[in-house]
C-alpha positions as CSV (number, residue, x, y, z in Angstrom):
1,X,5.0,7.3,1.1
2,X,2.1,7.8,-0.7
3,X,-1.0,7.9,1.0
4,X,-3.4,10.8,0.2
5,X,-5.5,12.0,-2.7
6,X,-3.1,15.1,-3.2
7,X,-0.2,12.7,-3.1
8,X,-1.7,10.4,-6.0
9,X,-2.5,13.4,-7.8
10,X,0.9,14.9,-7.4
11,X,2.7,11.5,-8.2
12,X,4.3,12.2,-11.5
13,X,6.2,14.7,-9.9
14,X,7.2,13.4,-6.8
15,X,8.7,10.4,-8.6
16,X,11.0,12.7,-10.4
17,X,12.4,14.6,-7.6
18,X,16.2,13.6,-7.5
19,X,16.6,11.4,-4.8
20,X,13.7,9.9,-4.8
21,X,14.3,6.0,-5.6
22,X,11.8,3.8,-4.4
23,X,8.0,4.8,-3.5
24,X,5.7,3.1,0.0
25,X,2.1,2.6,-0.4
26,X,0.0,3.8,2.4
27,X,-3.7,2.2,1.4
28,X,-5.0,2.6,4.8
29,X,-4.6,6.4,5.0
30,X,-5.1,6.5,1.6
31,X,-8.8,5.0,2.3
32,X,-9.4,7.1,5.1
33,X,-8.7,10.4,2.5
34,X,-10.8,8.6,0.3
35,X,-13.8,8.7,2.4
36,X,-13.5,4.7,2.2
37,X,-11.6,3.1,5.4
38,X,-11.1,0.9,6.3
39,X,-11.5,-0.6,3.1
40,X,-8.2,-0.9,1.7
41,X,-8.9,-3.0,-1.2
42,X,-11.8,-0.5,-2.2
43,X,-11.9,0.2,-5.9
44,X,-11.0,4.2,-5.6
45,X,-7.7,2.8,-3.3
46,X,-6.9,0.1,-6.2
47,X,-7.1,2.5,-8.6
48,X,-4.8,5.5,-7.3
49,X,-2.1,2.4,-6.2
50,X,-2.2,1.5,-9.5
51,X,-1.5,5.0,-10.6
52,X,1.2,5.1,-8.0
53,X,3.0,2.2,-9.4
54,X,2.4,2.7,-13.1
55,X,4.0,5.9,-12.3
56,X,7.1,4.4,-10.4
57,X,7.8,2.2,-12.9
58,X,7.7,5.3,-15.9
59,X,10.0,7.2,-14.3
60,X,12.2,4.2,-13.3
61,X,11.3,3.9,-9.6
62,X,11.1,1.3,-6.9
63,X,7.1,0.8,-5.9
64,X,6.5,-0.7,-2.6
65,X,3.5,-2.3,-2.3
66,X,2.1,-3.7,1.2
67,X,-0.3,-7.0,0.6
68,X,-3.2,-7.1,3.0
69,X,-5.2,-9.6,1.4
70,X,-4.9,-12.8,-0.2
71,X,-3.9,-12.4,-3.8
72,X,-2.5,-8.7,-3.6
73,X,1.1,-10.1,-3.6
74,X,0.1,-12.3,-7.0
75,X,-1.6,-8.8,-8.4
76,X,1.4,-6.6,-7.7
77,X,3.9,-9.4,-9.3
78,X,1.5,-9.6,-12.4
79,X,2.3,-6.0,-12.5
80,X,6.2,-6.1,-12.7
81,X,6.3,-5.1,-8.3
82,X,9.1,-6.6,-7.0
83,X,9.2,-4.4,-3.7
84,X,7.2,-5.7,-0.9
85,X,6.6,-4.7,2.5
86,X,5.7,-8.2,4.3
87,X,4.0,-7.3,7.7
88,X,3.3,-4.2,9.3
89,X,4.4,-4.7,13.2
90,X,0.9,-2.8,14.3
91,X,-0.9,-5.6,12.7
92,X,0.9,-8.4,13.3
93,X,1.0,-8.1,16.5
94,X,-2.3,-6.5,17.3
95,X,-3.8,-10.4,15.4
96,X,-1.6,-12.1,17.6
97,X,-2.5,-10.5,20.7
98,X,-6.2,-11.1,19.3
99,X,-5.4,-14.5,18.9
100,X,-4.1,-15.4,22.6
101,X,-6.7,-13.5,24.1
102,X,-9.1,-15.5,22.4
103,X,-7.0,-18.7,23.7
104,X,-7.5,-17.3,27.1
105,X,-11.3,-16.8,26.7
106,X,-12.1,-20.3,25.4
């Protein structure tokens, strides 16, 4: 998992360590290293994903991207990412639970 400034910087190598076969984005933490959380779809966290998976897919690794947004999943396809985390449980449930409070408020 990638998901610091040093790990983006040291990607080319971690991607050729034997036994390494498929690569997890962590944009949140990322962001926080950043200096730009929670923004995960900040312009510095786009661009060191992007390094992330143009480096995966040089050295013939899976890249596991994790859309947040609407149209990160139609990005990452457009790039040639076919590995995708779907849901996060944290987030899924903490919207839900959001959700039926808000149901219990009204």
């Amino acid at each position: 998992m990638i998901e610091s400034a040093l790990g983006v910087e040291n990607v080319d190598a971690i991607v050729e360590v034997a036994g390494v076969d498929w690569v997890l984005e962590g944009a949140m933490d990322l962001a926080h290293d950043l200096g730009v959380a929670p923004d995960t779809g900040h312009d510095s966290v786009r661009q060191a994903l992007d390094k992330v998976a143009r480096a995966c897919q040089s050295a013939g690794r899976q890249f596991c991207a994790i859309p947040r947004a609407s149209g990160q999943y139609q990005r990452w396809r457009e790039q040639g990412v076919t590995s995708f985390l779907v849901g996060e449980d944290r987030g899924i449930l903490f919207r839900r639970l959001r959700e039926l409070r808000s149901s219990f408020e009204a």
